[in-house]
N, C-alpha and C positions, 0 to 999 in steps of 0.2 A: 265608450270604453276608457276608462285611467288607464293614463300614460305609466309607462313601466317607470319607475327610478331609476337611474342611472347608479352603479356601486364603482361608487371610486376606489382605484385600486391604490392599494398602504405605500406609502411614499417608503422609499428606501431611507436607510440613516446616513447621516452624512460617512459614517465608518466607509457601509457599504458601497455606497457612490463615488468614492476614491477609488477603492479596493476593484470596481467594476471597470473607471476608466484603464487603469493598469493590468486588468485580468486583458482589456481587450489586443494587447501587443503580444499576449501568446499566440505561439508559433512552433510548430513541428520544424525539427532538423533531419539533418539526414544521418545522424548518429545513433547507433543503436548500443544498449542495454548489452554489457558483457556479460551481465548474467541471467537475464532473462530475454533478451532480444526485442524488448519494447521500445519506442521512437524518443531518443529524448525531446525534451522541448527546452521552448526559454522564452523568456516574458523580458529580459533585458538585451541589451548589447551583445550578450557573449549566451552561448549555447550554456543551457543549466548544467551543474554536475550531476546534479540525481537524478534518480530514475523515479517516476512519477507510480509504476505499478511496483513494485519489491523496495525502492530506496535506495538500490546501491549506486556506490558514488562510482560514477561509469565514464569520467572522461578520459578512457585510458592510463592514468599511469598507475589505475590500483592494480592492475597486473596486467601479467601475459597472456591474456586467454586467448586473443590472436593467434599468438605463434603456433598455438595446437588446433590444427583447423578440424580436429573432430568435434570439439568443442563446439569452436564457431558455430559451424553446419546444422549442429544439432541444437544450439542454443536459439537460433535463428528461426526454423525447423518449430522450436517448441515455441516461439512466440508468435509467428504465424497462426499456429494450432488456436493459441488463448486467442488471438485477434477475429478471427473466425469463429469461434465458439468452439471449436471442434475437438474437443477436450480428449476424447478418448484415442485419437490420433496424437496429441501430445504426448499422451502419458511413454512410449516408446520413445522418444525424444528424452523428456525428463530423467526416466531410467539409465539411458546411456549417458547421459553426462553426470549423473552421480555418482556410477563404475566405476567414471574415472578418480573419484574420489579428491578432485579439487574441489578447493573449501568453496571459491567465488561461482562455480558451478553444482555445488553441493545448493548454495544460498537461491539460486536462482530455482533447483528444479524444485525447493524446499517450498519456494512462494507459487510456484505453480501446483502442487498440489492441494496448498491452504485455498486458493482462488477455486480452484477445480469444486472443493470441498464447499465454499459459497456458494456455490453456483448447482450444485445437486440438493444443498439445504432450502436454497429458497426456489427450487423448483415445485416444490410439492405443491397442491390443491387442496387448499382445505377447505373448499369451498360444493365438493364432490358430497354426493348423499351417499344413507346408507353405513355399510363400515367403510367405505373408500378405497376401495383391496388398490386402485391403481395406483396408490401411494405407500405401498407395503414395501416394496423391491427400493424404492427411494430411500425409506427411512428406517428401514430394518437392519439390526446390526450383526445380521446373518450372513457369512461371506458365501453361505451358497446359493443363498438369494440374490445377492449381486458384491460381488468384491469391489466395486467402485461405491459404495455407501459412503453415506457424510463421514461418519466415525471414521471408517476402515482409511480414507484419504486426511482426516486429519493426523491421525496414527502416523502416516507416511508421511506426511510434511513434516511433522515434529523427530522424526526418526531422521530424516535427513539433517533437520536443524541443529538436531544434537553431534553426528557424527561430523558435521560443522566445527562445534564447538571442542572435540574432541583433539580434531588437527588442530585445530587453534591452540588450546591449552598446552597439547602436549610440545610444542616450539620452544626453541631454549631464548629466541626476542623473537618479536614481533615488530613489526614496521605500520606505521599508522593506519593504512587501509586494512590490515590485517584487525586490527584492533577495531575500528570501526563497525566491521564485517562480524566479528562476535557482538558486540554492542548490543546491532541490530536484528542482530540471530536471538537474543537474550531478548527482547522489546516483544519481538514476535513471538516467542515462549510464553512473557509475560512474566517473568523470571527477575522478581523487581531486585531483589537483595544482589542477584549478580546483573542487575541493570546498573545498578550504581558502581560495582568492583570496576567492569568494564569501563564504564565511561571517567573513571578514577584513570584506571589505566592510560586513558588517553590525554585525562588534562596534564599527565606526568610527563608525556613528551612536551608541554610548553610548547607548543606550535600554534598561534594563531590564525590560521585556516580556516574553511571554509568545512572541513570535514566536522574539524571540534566545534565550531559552532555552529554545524547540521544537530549532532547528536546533543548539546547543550538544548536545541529548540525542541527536538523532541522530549530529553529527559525531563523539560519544564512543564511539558504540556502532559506529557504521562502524571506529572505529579500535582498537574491544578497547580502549580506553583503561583505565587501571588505578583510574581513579576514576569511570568509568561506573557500576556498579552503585548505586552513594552518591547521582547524581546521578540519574539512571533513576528510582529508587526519591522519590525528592523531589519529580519529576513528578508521579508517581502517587497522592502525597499529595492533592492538590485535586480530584483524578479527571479526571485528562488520558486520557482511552482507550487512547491510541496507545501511554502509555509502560508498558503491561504486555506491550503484543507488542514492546517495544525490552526489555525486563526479560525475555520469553522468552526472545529471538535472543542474549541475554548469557547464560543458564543454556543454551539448548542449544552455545553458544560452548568451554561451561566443561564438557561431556558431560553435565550432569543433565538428561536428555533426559525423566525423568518429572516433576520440577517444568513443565518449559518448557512438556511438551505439555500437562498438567493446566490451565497458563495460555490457552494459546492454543486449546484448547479451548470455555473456557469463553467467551472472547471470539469463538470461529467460533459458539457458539450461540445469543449475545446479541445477537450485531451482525453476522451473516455476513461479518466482516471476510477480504476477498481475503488481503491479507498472511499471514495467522493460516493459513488454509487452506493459503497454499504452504509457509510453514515447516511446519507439519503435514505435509504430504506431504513433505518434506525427510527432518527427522527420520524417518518411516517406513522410508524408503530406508534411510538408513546404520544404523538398527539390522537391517533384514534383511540388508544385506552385512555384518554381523557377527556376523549367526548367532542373535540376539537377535530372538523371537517377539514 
């Protein structure tokens, strides 16, 4: 019998192999997400500021959400929920703290419904014969078929996002985090023309921070900008989390779809980051529509 070959597995880049040894000092804290109640982390010295599922910059001083311990309870409450998978236990959670009509709790119950809404999209089977009726109630956009539909939950995330941006606007100033918090409420919309107002807004406070250049890393990498990777990559130096899955979403931008997933990888295994996961499954897609196992 012929000996089997042996298939050497694809040597990483040296990009990647830097990027792997630094990914390996992530670490969970014991600080939690004031607007969604997820763990921060941190890959440097100091606990990261953002929150690795929603973005927002959560090390306390962007607001009060503390002092309102309905808030707290139920922000907390609904991120256990998402941790657990347990979504429709959330969604009682996420409702009450949009009632209370804070923006940073607006933001939070706003990304819990877009995640919800992932998460019932790629539930489906398309793999069922037949007409597949057990994916009828999933992807039907009939609320009396099931009011938790992709649609019906994206609808409610963007309805939060707006009444977000609403408070926001309607403010006679705003203070940085506040700015920020529209910025990234506008990213999530997709909402590119008041993607740029806002983050206008922010370079006008002249504050060189860590907040304006969060949203400067994202608004580069929304835009393929030609100096993204340079500045992505500069992020990453301190151990900002977020900016190796913004340093993915630019190599899979650019096709090197095995650096990117290698990154986002290792980020869905350290820190179950949502993002990582969808772009994960992204990339999956377009390599099997091109014939690539």
């Amino acid at each position: 019998m012929a000996k089997e070959k042996a298939v050497k597995a694809k040597p990483e880049s040296r990009n990647t192999q830097y990027l792997a040894t630094t990914m390996k000092s992530i670490v969970q804290t014991d600080i939690r997400c004031r607007c969604c109640g997820t763990s921060l982390f941190s890959a440097g010295k100091l606990p990261d500021e953002f929150c690795t599922f929603c973005e927002a910059y959560g090390n306390g001083k962007a607001h009060n959400a503390d002092a309102n311990p309905v808030i707290k309870e139920n922000v907390l409450m609904m991120g256990k929920a998402m941790r657990e998978g347990a979504w429709l236990d959330g969604v009682k959670y996420a409702d009450a703290i949009a009632e209370i009509n804070d923006p940073y709790a607006l933001y939070g119950a706003a990304n819990f419904y877009a995640a919800f809404s992932d998460f019932t999209y790629n539930d489906v089977n398309y793999n069922l014969e037949g007409f597949m009726y057990e994916n009828s109630s999933k992807r039907s956009d009939d609320l009396k078929k099931n009011k938790y539909n992709a649609m019906a939950l994206t609808s409610k995330s963007r309805e939060y996002f707006y009444r977000l941006l609403k408070i926001a606007t309607s403010q006679t100033s705003i203070d940085e985090y506040m700015a920020y918090l529209a910025f990234m409420a506008n990213v999530k919309l997709n909402r590119r023309a008041y993607i740029s107002m806002t983050l206008a807004v922010l370079r006008g406070m002249k504050l060189d921070d860590s907040v304006t250049h969060y949203a400067e890393m994202v608004y580069m990498e929304k835009l393929a900008s030609a100096h993204a990777a340079e500045y992505v990559s500069r992020m990453a130096t301190p151990g900002y989390v977020n900016s190796f899955y913004y340093l993915a979403s630019l190599l899979a931008k650019n096709k090197n779809f095995d650096d990117a997933s290698s990154i986002l990888e290792r980020l869905e295994k350290s820190t179950g980051m949502h993002m990582a996961s969808k772009l994960l499954m992204r990339i999956s897609q377009v390599e099997k529509a091109m014939g690539k196992e």
